[in-house]
RODOKOL-991471 format. One record per residue (C-alpha): residue in three letters; z, y, x. Coordinates in steps of 0.05 Angstrom, whole numbers, padded with zeros to 5 digits, always signed. Example, Ala and Ser with C-alpha at 12.3 -4.5 7.8 and 13.67 -1.06 7.14 Angstrom:
# residues 2
ALA+00156-00090+00246
SER+00143-00021+00273
***
This chain:
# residues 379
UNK+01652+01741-01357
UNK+01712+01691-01351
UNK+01731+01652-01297
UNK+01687+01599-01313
UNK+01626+01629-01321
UNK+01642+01669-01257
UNK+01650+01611-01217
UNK+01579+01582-01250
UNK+01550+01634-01222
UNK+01578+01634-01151
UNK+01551+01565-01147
UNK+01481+01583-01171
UNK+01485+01640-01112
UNK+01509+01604-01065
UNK+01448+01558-01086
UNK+01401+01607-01086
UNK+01419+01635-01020
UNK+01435+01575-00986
UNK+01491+01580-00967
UNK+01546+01520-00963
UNK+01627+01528-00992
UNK+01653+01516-00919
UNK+01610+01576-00905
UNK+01645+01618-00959
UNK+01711+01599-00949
UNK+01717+01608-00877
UNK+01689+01674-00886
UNK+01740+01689-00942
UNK+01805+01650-00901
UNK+01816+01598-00953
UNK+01816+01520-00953
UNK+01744+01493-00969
UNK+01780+01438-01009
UNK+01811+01490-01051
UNK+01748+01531-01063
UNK+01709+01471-01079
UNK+01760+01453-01125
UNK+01762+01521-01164
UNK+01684+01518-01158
UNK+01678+01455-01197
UNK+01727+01476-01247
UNK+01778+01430-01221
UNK+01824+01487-01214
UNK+01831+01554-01235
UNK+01818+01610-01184
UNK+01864+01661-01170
UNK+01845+01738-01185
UNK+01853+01750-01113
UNK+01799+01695-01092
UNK+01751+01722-01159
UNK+01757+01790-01121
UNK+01740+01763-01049
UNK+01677+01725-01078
UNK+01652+01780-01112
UNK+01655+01829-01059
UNK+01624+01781-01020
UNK+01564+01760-01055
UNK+01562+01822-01099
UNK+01554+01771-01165
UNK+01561+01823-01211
UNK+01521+01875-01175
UNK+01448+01903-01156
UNK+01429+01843-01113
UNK+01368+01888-01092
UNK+01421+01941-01059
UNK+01422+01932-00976
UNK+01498+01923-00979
UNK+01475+01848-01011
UNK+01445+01831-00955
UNK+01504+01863-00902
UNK+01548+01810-00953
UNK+01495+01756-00935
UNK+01495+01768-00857
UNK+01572+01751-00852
UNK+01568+01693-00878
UNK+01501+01654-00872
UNK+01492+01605-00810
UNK+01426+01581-00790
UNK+01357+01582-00806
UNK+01377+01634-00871
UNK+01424+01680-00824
UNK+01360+01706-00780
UNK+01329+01714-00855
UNK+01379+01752-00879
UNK+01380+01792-00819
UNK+01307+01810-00830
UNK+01314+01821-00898
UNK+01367+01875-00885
UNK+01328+01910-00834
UNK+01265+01901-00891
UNK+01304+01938-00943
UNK+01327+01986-00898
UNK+01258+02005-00875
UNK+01229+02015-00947
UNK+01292+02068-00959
UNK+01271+02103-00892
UNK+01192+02104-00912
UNK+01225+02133-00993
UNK+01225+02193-01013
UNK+01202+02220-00944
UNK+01256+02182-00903
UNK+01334+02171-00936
UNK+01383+02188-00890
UNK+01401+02120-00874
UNK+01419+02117-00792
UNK+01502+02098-00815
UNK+01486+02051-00857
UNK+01440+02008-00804
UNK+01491+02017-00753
UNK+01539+01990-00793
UNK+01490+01927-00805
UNK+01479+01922-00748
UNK+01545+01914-00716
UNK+01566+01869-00760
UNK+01509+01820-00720
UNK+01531+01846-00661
UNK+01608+01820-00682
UNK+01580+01752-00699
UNK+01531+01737-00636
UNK+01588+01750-00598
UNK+01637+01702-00629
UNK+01579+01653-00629
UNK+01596+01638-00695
UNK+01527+01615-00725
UNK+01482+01548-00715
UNK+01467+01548-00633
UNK+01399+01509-00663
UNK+01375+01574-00692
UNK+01391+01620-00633
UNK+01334+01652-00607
UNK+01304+01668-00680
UNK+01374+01694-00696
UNK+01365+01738-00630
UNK+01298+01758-00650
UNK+01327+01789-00717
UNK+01382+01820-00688
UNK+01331+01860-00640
UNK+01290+01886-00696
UNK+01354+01903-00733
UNK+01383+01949-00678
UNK+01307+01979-00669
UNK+01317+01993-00733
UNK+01381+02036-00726
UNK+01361+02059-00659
UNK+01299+02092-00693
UNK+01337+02124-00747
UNK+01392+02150-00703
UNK+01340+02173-00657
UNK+01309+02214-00726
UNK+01381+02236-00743
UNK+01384+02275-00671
UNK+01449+02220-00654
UNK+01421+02208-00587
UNK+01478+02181-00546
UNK+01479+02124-00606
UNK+01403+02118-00607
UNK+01408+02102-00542
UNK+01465+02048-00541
UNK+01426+02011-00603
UNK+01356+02011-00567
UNK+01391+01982-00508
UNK+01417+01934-00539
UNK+01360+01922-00581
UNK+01307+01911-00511
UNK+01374+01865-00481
UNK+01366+01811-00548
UNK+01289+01820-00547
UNK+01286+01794-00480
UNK+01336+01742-00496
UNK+01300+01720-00551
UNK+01238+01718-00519
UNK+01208+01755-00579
UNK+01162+01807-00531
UNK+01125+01832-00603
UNK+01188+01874-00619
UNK+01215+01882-00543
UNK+01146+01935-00545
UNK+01156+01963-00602
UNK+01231+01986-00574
UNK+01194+02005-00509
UNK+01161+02049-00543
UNK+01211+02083-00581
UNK+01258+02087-00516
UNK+01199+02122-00492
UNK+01189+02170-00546
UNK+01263+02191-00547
UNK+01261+02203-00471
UNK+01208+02250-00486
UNK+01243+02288-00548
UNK+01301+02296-00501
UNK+01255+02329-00450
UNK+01265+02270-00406
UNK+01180+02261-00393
UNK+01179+02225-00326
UNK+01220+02171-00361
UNK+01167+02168-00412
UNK+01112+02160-00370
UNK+01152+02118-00323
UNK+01164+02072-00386
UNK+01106+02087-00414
UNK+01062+02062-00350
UNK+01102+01999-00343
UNK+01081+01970-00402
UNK+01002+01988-00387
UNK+01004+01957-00321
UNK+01052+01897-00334
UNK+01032+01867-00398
UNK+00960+01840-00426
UNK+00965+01892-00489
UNK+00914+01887-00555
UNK+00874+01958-00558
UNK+00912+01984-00618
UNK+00982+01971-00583
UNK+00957+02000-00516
UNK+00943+02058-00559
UNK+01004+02082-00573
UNK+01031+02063-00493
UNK+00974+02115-00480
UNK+00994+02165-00526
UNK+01074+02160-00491
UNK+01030+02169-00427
UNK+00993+02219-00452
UNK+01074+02261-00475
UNK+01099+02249-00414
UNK+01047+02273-00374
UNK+01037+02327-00412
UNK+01118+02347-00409
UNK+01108+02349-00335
UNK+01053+02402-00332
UNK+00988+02349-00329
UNK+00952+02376-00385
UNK+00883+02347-00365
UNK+00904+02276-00349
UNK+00944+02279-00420
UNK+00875+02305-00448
UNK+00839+02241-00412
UNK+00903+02200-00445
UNK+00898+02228-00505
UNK+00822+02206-00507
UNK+00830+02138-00490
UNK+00881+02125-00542
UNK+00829+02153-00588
UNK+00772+02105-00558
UNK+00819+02047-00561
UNK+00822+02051-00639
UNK+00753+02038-00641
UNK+00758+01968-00630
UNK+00790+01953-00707
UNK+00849+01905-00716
UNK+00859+01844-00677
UNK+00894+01784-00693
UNK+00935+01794-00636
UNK+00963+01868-00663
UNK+01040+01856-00678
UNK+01060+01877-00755
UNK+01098+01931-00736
UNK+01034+01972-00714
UNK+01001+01981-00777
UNK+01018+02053-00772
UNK+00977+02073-00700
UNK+00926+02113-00731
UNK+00879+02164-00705
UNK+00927+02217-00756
UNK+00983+02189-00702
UNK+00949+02207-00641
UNK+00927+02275-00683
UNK+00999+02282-00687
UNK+01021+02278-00616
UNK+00976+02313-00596
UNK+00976+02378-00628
UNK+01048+02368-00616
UNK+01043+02365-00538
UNK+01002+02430-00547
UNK+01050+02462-00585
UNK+01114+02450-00533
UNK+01067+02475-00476
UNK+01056+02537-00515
UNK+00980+02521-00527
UNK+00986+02537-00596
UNK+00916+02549-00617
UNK+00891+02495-00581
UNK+00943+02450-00623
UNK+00930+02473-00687
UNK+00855+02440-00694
UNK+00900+02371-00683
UNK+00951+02384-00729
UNK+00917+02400-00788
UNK+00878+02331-00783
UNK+00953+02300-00782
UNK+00966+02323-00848
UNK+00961+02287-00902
UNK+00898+02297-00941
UNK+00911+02290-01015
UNK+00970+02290-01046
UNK+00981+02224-01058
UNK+00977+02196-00990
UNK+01041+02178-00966
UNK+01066+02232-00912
UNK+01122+02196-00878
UNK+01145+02220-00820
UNK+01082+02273-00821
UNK+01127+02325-00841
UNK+01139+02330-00764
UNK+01057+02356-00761
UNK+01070+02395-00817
UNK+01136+02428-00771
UNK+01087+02440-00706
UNK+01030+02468-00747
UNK+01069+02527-00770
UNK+01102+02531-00703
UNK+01038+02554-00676
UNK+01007+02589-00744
UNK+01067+02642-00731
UNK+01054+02645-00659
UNK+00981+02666-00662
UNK+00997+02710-00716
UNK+00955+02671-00770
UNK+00998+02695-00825
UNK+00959+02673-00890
UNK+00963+02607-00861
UNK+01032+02606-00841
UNK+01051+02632-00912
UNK+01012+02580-00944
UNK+01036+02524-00903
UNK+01106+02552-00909
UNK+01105+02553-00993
UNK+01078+02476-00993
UNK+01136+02458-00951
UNK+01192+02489-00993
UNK+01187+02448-01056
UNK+01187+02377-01013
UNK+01255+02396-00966
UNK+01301+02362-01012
UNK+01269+02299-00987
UNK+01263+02307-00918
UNK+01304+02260-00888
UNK+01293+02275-00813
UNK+01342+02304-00775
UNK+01280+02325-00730
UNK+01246+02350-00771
UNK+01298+02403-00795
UNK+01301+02426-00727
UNK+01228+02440-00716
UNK+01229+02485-00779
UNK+01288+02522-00761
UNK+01264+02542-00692
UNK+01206+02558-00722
UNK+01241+02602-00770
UNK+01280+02633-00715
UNK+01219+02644-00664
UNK+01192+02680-00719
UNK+01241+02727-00753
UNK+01251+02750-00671
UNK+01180+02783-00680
UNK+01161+02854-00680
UNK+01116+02853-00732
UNK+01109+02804-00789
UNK+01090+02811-00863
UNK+01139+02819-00920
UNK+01118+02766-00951
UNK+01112+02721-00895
UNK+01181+02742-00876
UNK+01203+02721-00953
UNK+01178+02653-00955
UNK+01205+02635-00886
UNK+01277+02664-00910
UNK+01267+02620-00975
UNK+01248+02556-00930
UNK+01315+02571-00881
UNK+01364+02583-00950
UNK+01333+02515-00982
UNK+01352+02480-00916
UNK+01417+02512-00917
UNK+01431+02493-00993
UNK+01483+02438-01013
UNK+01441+02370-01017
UNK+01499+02347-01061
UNK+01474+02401-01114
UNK+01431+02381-01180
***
C-alpha cells in the first residue's frame, strides 16, 4: 500500500484499539505534532517512521499472532492497557492448551517483562492501577506455570513471586490462589513437600474457600503429605477433595478453576502412588485420568499417561505397558511439557535396567526414547 493508505490504516487501528497519537509517538520518540501531521496527510511520513508504526502495531500482519498484543502492551495507557494485558496472557493460554501444550514459557517471559518495565516506570494512567496490577499477576502466573512445565525452575520461581507480590497489591485474591497453588505444586515437583503442605494448609485455614477451590488446596495437602511419608492422612486428603466436588459449581468458583475435576484428583493421585513406589495401588487412579475417547482434549494428561507406564513396567504388566507405550509414540511430536519428557525417560531408563523384559516391550520403549530424541525441527 502507499503512504497514504498506510497511514489510513494506522488511524483506523489506532481507533480500533484505542489508543491516542500522543500514545504512539512517545512510544516511537517523535513529536505528536509531527505524527498527527503525517497522520492527517498534512505531511508525508518518513520510511523510517512507516517502519516504526508498523512494527508497532503490526498493520500489515496477523493481528491474531501474541506478538500483536506484546505491540499493544507498550503502548496502551489505561483502562485498554490491563485489557491488553489479559488478552496476551488469553492468547497465550490457548497456544499452551494447542496441540497438547506449545512450548511457549520464552515467549510469556518476554511479555511479561515488558509489564514489569512499564509498572516500574509508572508510565500508565495511576486511575487504572490496581486492574492494571491485577493483569500483570495473571500474566506472570502465566509464565510462571509454563516455566514451571519447561523444568526452568529458578525462573518459575522469580515469576510466581512476583506474580503473588502484584496479586496482593492489586487486591485481586481470585488469582493470588490460583498462584498459591501453583507455588505449591512446584515445591512438590522439586521434592520440596513440607513447603507444599505448609502452603498448601495456609490457604485452608486462612481463607473462606468455595468447595471446588478447596479441592485442589486439598489435593496440594494431600502431595505434600504424601512426599513426607503420610500415606493415610494423604488417603483421607485425597478423599475429601473427592467429596468436595460433590457440591457442583458455585457462583463463587473463580474462572480459572474450570479444570478441578475428579480426572485431576485421579491424576494426583495415582501420581503420589507412583513416587512412593506404590505402583499397583496407583495404577487403578491413573487409568481413570486418562482421557476416555479420543476426542477429549488430553492437556496436560499426558503427565497420567507418563505415571501409568511408570508403574505398568514396574509390576511387570507388560501387555499393558506395550500397549500404553505404542499409543504414546504417535502423539510425542506434540508434547509440549518439559515434564512430561522427563517422566517418560525415567521410565524408559528404570526399565531397560531390568533383568528380564520382552523383546517387544524392549522395542517399543527404544522407539518411544529415539522419537523423543529426534530433531523437532524435522518434517
Amino acid at each position: 500500500m502507499d503512504s497514504g493508505e498506510f497511514c489510513q490504516r494506522v488511524r483506523e487501528v489506532l481507533h480500533e484499539r484505542g489508543m491516542s497519537v500522543r500514545a504512539a509517538a512517545r512510544t516511537l520518540n517523535y513529536d505528536p505534532a509531527y505524527l498527527s501531521r503525517v497522520l492527517s496527510g498534512k505531511q508525508r511520513p518518513s520510511a523510517q517512521l512507516i517502519a516504526g508504526l508498523d512494527e508497532l502495531l503490526q498493520v500489515d500482519r496477523e493481528s491474531s499472532a501474541p506478538d500483536a498484543s506484546v505491540s499493544l502492551i507498550r503502548v496502551a495507557n489505561g483502562e485498554e492497557y490491563a485489557h491488553a494485558i489479559r488478552e496476551t496472557s488469553r492468547r497465550l493460554v490457548i497456544l499452551d492448551n494447542d496441540l497438547g501444550g506449545l512450548p511457549i514459557a520464552d515467549a510469556a517471559t518476554r511479555a511479561f517483562r515488558t509489564v514489569y518495565r512499564r509498572l516500574g516506570s509508572g508510565n500508565y494512567d495511576r486511575k487504572y492501577e490496581r486492574d492494571i496490577q491485577s493483569a500483570a499477576a495473571e500474566l506472570a502466573e502465566v509464565a510462571g506455570w509454563t516455566l514451571y512445565d519447561a523444568e526452568k525452575h529458578d525462573a518459575a520461581r522469580r515469576l510466581n513471586q512476583e506474580a503473588l507480590f502484584l496479586a496482593q497489591l492489586s487486591g485481586d485474591r481470585s488469582i493470588e490462589l490460583l498462584i498459591l497453588q501453583n507455588m505449591a505444586m512446584h515445591s512438590g515437583w522439586l521434592g520440596r513437600h513440607r513447603e507444599e503442605l505448609a502452603i498448601a494448609r495456609s490457604v485452608i485455614e486462612g481463607s473462606r474457600l468455595s468447595p471446588r477451590v478447596e479441592a485442589i488446596f486439598r489435593v496440594r495437602e494431600a502431595k505434600g503429605l504424601a512426599g513426607a511419608g503420610d500415606h493415610m492422612g494423604a488417603a483421607r486428603s485425597f478423599d475429601h477433595a473427592r467429596s468436595l466436588l460433590g457440591d457442583g459449581v458455585h457462583d463463587g468458583d473463580p474462572s480459572w478453576s474450570w479444570w478441578i475435576s475428579a480426572n485431576e484428583i485421579d491424576g494426583h493421585h495415582g501420581s503420589a502412588l507412583q513416587e512412593a513406589c506404590q505402583f499397583g495401588d496407583g495404577i487403578q487412579f491413573l487409568q481413570r485420568a486418562l482421557p476416555q475417547t479420543s476426542g477429549e482434549k488430553a492437556g496436560y494428561r499426558g503427565i497420567s499417561a507418563a505415571h501409568l507406564l511408570d508403574c505398568f513396567l514396574s509390576v511387570n504388566a507388560w501387555r499393558d505397558a506395550e500397549e500404553l507405550a505404542c499409543s504414546i509414540v504417535p502423539s510425542v511430536d506434540d508434547i509440549g511439557s518439559a515434564r512430561t519428557v522427563t517422566l517418560l525417560r525415567t521410565a524408559i531408563r528404570r526399565a531397560q535396567m531390568a533383568d528380564k523384559i520382552p523383546s517387544g516391550v524392549r522395542d517399543v520403549l527404544e522407539h518411544l526414547g529415539s522419537a523423543m530424541a529426534s530433531d523437532p525441527f524435522t518434517l
